[in-house]
C-alpha positions in Angstrom: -25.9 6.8 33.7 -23.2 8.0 36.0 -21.5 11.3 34.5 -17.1 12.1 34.8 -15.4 14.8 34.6 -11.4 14.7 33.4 -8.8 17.1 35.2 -6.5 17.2 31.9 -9.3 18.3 30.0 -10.5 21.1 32.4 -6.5 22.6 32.7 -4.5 20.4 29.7 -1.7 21.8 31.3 -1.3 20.1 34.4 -0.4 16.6 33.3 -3.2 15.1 36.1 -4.7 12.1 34.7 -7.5 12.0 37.6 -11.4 10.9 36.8 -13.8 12.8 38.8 -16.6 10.4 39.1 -20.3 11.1 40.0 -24.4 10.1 39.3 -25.3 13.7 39.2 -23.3 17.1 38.6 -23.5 18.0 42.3 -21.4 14.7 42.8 -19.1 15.5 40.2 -18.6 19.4 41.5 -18.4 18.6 45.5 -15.4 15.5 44.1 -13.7 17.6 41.6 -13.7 20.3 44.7 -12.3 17.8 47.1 -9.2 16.8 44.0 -9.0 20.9 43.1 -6.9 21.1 46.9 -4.6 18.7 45.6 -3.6 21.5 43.1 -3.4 24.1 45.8 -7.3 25.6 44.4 -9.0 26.4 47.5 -11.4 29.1 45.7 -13.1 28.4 42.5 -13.1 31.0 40.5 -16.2 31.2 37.8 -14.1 31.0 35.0 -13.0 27.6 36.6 -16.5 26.7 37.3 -17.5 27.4 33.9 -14.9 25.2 32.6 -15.2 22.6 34.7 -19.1 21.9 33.9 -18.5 22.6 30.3 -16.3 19.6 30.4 -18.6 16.5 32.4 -19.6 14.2 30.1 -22.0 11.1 30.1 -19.7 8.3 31.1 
């Protein structure tokens, strides 16, 4: 079962519909890295980190 990861639900605020998709969580981090520079994050943070695997999800 392949696993996603929503940018709206990791920062609600920024209006980015995107759908990380991925078979494992290392798919879904090393992709969600690659979209983050699209919002000008070029250092993740742990608090980000921790946000953004709290929110991948089963698709």
């Amino acid at each position: 079962m392949s696993k996603v990861l929503e940018c709206s639900k990791v920062d609600p605020t920024s209006g980015c519909n995107y759908i990380v998709r991925g078979d494992t969580e290392e798919d879904i981090l090393r992709n969600a890295a690659v979209h983050a520079k699209e919002h000008g994050i070029h250092e993740v943070t742990p608090e980000l980190m921790e946000r953004v695997k709290a929110n991948i999800h089963e698709e």
